[in-house]
VEXVOKOL-245904 format. One record per residue: residue number from 1; z, y, x of N, C-alpha, C in turn; residue in three letters. Coordinates in Angstrom, 2 decimals, decimal comma, always signed. Each point is the difference from the previous one (the first is absolute). Layout:
residues N
+-----+---------+---------+---------+---------+---------+---------+---------+---------+---------+---------+
| num |    n.c3 |    n.c2 |    n.c1 |   ca.c3 |   ca.c2 |   ca.c1 |    c.c3 |    c.c2 |    c.c1 | residuo |
+-----+---------+---------+---------+---------+---------+---------+---------+---------+---------+---------+
| NUM |       Z |       Y |       X |       Z |       Y |       X |       Z |       Y |       X |     Ala |
...
+-----+---------+---------+---------+---------+---------+---------+---------+---------+---------+---------+
This chain:
residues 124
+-----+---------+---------+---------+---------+---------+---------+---------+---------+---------+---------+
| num |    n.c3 |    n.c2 |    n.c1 |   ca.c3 |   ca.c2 |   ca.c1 |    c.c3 |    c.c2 |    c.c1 | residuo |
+-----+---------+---------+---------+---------+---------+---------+---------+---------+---------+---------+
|   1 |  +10,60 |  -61,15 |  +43,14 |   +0,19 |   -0,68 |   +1,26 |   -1,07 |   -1,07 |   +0,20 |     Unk |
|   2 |   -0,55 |   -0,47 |   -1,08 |   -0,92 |   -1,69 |   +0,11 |   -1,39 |   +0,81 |   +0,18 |     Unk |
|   3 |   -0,27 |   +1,29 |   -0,72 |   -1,26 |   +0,76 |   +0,58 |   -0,18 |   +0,36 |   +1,22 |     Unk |
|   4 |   +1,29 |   +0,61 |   +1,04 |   -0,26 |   +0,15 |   +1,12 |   +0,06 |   -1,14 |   +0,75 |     Unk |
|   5 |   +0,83 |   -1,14 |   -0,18 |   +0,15 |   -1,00 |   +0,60 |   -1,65 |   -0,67 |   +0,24 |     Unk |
|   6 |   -1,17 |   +0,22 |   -1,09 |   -1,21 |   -0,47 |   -0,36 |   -0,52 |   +0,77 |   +0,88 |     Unk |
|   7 |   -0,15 |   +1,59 |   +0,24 |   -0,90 |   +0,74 |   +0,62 |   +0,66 |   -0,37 |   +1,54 |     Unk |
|   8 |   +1,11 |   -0,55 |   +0,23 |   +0,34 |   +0,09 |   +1,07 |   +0,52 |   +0,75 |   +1,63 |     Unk |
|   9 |   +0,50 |   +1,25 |   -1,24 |   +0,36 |   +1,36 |   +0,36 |   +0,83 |   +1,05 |   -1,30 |     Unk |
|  10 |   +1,09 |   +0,62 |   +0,65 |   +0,49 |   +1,02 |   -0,92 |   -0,50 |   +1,26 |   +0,32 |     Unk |
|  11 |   -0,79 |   +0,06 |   +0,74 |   -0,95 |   +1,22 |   +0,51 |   -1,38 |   -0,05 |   -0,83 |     Unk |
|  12 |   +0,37 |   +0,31 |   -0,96 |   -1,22 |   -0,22 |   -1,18 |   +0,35 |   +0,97 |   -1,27 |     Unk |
|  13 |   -1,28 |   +0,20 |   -0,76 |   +0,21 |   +0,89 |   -1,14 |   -0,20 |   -1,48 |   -0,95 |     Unk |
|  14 |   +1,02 |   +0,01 |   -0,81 |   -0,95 |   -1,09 |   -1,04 |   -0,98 |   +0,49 |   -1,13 |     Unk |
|  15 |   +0,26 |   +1,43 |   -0,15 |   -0,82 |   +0,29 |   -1,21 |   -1,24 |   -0,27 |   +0,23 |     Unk |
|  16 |   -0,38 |   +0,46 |   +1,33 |   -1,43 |   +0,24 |   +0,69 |   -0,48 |   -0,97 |   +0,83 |     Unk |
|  17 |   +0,70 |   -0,49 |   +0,80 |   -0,90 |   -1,08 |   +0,77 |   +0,34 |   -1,43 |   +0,00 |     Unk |
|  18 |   -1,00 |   -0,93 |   +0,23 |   -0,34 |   -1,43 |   -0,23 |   +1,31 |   -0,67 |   +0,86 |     Unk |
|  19 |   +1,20 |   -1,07 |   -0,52 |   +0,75 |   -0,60 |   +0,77 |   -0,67 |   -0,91 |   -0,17 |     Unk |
|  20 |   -1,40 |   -0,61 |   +0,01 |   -0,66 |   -1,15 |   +0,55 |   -1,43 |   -0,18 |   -0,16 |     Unk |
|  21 |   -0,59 |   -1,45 |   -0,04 |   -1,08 |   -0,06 |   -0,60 |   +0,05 |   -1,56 |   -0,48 |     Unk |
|  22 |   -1,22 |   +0,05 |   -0,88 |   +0,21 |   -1,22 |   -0,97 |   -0,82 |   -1,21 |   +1,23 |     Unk |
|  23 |   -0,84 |   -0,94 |   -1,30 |   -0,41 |   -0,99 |   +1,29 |   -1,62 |   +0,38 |   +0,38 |     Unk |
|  24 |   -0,38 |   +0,90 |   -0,56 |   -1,60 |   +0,68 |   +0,22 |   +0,17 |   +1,27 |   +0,23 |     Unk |
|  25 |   +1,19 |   +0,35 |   +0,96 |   +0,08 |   +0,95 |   +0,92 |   +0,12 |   +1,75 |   -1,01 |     Unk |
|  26 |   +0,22 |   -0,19 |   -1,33 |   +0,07 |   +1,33 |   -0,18 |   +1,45 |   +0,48 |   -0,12 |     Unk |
|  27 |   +0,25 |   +1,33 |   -0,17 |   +1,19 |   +0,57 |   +0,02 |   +0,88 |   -0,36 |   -0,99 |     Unk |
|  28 |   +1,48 |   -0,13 |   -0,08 |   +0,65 |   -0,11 |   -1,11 |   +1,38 |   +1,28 |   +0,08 |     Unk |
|  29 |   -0,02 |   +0,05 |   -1,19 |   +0,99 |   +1,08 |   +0,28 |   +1,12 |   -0,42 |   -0,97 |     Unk |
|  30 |   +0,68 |   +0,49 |   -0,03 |   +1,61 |   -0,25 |   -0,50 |   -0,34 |   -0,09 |   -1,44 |     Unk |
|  31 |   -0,66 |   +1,24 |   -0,29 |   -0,37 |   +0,03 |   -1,62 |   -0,76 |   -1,36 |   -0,69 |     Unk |
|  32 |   -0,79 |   -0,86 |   +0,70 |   -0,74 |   -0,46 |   -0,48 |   +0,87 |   -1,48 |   -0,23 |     Unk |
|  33 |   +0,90 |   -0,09 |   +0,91 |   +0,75 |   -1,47 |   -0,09 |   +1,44 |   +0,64 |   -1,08 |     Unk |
|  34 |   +0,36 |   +0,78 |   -0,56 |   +1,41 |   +0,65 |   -0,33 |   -0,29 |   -0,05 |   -1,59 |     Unk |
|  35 |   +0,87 |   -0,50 |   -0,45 |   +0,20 |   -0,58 |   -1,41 |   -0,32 |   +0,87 |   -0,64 |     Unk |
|  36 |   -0,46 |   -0,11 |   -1,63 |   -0,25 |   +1,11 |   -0,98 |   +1,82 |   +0,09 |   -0,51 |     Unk |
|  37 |   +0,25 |   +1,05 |   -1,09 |   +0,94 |   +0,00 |   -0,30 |   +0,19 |   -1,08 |   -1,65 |     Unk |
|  38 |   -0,89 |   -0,49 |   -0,51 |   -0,21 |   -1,50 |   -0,45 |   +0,13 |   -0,37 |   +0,91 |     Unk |
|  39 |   -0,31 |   -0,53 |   +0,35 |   +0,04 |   -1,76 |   +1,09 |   +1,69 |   +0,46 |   +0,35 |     Unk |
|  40 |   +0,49 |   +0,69 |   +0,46 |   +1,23 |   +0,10 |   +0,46 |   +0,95 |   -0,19 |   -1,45 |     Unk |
|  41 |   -0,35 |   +0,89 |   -1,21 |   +0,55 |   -0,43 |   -0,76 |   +0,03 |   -1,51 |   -0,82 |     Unk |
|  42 |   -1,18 |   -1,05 |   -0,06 |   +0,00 |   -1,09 |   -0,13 |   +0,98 |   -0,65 |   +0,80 |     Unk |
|  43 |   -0,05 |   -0,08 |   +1,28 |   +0,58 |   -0,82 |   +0,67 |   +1,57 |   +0,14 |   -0,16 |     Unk |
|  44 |   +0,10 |   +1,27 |   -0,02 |   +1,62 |   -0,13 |   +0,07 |   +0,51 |   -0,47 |   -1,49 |     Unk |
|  45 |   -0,86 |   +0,38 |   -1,01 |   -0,29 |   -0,83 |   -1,46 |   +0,17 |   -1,30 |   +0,33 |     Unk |
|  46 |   -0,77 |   -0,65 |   +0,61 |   +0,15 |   -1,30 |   +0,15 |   +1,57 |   -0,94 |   +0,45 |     Unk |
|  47 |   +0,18 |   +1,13 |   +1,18 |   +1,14 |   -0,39 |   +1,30 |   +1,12 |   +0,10 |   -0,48 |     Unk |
|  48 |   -0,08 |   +0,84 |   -0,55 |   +1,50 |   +1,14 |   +0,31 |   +0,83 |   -0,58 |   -1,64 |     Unk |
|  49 |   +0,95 |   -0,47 |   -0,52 |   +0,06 |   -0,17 |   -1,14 |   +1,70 |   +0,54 |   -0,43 |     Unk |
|  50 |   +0,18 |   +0,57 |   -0,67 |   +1,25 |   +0,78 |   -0,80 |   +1,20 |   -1,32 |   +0,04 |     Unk |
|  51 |   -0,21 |   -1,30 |   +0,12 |   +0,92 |   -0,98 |   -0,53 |   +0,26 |   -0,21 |   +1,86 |     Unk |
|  52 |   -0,49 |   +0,17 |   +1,13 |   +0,32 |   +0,00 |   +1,05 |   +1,14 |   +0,95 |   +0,09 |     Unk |
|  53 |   +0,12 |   +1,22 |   +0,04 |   +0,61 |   +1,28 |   +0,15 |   +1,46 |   -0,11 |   -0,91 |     Unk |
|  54 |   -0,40 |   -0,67 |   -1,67 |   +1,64 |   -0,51 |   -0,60 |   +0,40 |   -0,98 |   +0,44 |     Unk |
|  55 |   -0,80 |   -0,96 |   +1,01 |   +1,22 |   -0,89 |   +0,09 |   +0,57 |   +0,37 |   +1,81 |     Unk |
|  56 |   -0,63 |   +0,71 |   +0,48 |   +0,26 |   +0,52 |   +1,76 |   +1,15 |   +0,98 |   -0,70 |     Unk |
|  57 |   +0,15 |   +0,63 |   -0,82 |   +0,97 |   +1,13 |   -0,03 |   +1,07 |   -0,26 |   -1,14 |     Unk |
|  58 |   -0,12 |   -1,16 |   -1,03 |   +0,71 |   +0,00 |   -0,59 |   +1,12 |   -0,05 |   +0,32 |     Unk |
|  59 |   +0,93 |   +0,04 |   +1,00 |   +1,25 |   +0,08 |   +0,54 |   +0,16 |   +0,85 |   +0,94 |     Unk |
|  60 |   -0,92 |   +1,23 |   +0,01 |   -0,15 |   +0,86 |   +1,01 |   +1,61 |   +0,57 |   +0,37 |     Unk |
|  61 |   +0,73 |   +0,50 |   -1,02 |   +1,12 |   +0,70 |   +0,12 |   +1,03 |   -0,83 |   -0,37 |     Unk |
|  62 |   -0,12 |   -1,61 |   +0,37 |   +1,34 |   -0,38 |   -0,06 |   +0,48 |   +0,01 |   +1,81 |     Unk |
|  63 |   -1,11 |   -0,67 |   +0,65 |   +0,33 |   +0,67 |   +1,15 |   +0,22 |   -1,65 |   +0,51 |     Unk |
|  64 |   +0,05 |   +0,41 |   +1,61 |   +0,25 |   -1,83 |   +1,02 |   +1,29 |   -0,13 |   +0,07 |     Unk |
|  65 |   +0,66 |   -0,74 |   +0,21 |   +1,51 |   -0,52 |   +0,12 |   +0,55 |   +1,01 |   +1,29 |     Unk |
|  66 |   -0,96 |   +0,51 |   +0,47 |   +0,31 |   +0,73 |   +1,73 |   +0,75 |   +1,18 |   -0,61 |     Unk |
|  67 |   -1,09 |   +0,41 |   -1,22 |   -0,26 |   +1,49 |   -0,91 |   +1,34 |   -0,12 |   -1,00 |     Unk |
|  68 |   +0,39 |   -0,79 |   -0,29 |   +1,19 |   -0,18 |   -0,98 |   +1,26 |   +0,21 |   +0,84 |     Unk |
|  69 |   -0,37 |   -0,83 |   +1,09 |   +1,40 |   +0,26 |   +0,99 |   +0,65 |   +1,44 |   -0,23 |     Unk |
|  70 |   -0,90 |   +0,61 |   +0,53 |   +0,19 |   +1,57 |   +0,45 |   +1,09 |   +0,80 |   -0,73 |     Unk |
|  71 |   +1,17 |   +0,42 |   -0,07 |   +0,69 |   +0,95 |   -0,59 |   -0,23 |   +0,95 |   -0,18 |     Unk |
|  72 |   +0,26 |   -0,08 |   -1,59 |   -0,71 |   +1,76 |   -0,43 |   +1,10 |   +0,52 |   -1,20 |     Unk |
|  73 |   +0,08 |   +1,33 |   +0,12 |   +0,74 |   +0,39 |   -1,32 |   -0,63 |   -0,27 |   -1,19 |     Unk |
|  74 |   +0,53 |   +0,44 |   -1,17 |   -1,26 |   -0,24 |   -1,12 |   +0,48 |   +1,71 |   -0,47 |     Unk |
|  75 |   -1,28 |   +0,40 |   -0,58 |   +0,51 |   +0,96 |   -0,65 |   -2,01 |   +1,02 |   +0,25 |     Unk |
|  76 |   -0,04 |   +1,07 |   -0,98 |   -0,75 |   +1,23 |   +0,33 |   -0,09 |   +0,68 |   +1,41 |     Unk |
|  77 |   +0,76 |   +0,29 |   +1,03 |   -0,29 |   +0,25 |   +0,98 |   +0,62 |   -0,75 |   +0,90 |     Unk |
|  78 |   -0,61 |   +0,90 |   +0,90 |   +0,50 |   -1,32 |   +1,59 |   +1,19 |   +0,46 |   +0,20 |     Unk |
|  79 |   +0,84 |   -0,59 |   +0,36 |   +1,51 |   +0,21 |   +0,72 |   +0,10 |   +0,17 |   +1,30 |     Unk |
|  80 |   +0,09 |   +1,01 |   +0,67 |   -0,33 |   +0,67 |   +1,29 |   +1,21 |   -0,55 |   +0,94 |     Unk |
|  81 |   -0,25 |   -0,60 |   +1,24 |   +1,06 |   +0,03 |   +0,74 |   +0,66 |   +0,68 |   +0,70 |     Unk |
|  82 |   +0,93 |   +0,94 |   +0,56 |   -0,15 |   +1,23 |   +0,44 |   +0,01 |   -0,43 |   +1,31 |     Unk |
|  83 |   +0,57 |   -1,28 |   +0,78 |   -0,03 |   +0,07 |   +1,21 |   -1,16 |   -0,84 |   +0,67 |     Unk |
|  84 |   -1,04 |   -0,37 |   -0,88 |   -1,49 |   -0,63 |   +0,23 |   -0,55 |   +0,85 |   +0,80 |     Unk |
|  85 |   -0,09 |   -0,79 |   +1,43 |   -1,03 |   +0,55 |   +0,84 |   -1,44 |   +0,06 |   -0,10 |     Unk |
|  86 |   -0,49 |   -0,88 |   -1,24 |   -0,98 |   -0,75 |   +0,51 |   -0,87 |   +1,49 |   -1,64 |     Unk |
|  87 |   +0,68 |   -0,52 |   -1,20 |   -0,37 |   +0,59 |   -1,12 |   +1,15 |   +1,28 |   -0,29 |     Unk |
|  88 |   -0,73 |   +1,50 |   -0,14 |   +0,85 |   +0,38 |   -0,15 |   -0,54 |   +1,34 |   -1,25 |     Unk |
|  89 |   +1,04 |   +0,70 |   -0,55 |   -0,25 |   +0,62 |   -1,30 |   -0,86 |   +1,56 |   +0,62 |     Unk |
|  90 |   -1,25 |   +0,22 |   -0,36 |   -0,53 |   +1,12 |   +0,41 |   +0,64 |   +1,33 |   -0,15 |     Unk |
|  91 |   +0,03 |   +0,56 |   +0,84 |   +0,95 |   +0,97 |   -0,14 |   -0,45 |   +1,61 |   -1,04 |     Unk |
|  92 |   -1,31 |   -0,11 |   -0,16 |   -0,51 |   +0,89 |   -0,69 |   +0,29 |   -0,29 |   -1,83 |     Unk |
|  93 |   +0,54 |   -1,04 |   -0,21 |   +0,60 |   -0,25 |   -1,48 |   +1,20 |   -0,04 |   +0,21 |     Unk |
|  94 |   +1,06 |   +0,16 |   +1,14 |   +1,40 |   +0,61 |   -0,62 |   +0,01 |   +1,41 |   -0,47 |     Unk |
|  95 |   +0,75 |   -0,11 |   -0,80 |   +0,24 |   +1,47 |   -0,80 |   -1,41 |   +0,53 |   -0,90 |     Unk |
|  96 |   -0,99 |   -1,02 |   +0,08 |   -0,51 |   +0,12 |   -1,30 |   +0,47 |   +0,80 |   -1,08 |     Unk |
|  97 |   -0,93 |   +0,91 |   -0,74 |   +0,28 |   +0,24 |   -0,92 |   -1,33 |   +0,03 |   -1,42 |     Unk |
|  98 |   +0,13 |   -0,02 |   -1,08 |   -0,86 |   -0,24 |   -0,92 |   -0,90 |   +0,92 |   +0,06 |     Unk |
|  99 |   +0,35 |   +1,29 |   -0,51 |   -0,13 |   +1,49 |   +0,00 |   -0,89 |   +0,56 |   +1,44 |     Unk |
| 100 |   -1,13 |   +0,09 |   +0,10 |   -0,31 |   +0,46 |   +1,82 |   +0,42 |   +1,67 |   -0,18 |     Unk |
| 101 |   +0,25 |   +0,30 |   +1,57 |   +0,39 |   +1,09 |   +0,31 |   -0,76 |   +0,65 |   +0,10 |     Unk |
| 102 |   -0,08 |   +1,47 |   +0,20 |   -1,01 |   +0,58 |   +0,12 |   +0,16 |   +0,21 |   +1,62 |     Unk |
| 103 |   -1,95 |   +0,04 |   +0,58 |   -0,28 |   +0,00 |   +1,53 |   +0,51 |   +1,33 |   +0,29 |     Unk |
| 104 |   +0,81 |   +0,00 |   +1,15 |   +0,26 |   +1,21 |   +0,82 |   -1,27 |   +0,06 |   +0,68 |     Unk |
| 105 |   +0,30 |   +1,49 |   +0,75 |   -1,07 |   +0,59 |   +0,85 |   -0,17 |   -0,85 |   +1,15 |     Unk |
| 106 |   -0,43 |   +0,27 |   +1,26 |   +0,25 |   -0,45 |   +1,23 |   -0,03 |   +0,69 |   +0,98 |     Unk |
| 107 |   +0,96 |   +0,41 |   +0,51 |   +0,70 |   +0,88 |   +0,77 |   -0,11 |   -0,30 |   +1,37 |     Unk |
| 108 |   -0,59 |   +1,45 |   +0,69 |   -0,04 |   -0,36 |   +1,85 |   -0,34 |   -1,71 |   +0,18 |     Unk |
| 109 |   -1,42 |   +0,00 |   -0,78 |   -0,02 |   -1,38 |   +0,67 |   -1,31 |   +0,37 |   +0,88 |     Unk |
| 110 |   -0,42 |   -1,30 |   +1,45 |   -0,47 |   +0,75 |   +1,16 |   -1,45 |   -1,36 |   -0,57 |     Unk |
| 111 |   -0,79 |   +0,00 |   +0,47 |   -1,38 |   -1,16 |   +0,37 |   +0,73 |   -0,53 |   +1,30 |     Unk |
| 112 |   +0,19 |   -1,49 |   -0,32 |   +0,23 |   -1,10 |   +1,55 |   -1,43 |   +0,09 |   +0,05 |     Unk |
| 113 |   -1,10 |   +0,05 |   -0,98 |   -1,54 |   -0,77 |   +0,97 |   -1,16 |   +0,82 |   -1,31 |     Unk |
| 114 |   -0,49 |   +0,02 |   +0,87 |   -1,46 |   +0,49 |   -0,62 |   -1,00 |   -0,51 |   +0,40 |     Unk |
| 115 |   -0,42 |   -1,33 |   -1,28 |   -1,15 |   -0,75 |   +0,95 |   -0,94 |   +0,54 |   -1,32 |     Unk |
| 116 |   -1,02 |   -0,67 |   +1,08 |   -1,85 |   -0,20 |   -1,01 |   +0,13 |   -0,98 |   -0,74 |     Unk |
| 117 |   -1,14 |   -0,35 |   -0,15 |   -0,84 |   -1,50 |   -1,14 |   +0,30 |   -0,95 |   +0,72 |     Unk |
| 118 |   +0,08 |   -1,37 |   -0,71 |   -0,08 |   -0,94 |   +0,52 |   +1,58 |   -0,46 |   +1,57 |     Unk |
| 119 |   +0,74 |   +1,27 |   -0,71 |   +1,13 |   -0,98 |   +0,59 |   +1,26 |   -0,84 |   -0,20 |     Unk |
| 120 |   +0,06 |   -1,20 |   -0,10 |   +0,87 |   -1,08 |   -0,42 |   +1,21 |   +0,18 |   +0,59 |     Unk |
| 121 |   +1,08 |   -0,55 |   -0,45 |   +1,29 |   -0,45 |   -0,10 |   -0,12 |   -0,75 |   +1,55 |     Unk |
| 122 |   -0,86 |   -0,68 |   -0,04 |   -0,43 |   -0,67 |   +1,45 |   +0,04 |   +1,14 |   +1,29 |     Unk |
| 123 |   -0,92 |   +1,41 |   -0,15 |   +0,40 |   +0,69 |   +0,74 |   +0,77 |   +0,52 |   +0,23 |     Unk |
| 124 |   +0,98 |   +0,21 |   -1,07 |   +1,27 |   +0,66 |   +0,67 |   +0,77 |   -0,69 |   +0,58 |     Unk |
+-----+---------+---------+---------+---------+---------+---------+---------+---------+---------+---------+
């Protein structure tokens, strides 16, 4: 975004052409101002430090007083409500079984659509 914001257009290739020029008028291109992968690794060497991250998360999963409020069962799975409008138990895992069945054929079934390439969920 700060490269096109520089060339002053998103109507640009960055691989290939100049988003500016320096102060003696020659071309600059993205490549020439864009960090090595040292320099990127120094810096975040420098920045970035492991004792930030244990102390931002050390209480990650006790949770905010909002998060504690909340009523929950305890247990291995969720406890399904049956008359929850909102959350409800997918219906393709009742009657689960361990063992899979074997695929039947598919019988008198017709094509609703016969499309080409390139057509999305959007088009239908």
């Amino acid at each position: 975004m700060v490269a096109y914001a520089l060339a002053g257009t998103v109507d640009i290739d960055l691989n290939n052409d100049p988003i500016g020029t320096d102060k003696s008028g020659q071309e600059v291109y993205l490549r020439d101002i864009w960090p090595s992968q040292k320099e990127i690794a120094d810096t975040v060497a420098k920045s970035v430090l492991s004792s930030q991250f244990k102390q931002q998360y050390a209480n990650v999963f006790a949770g905010s007083d909002e998060w504690k409020a909340i009523k929950t069962s305890i247990g291995d799975q969720f406890e399904w409500d049956p008359k929850s409008t909102y959350i409800q138990e997918p219906p393709f895992f009742v009657g689960l079984k361990p063992a899979v069945e074997p695929i039947q054929p598919i019988k008198a079934a017709r094509c609703l659509a016969f499309l080409g390439d390139s057509i999305t969920t959007d088009h239908i």
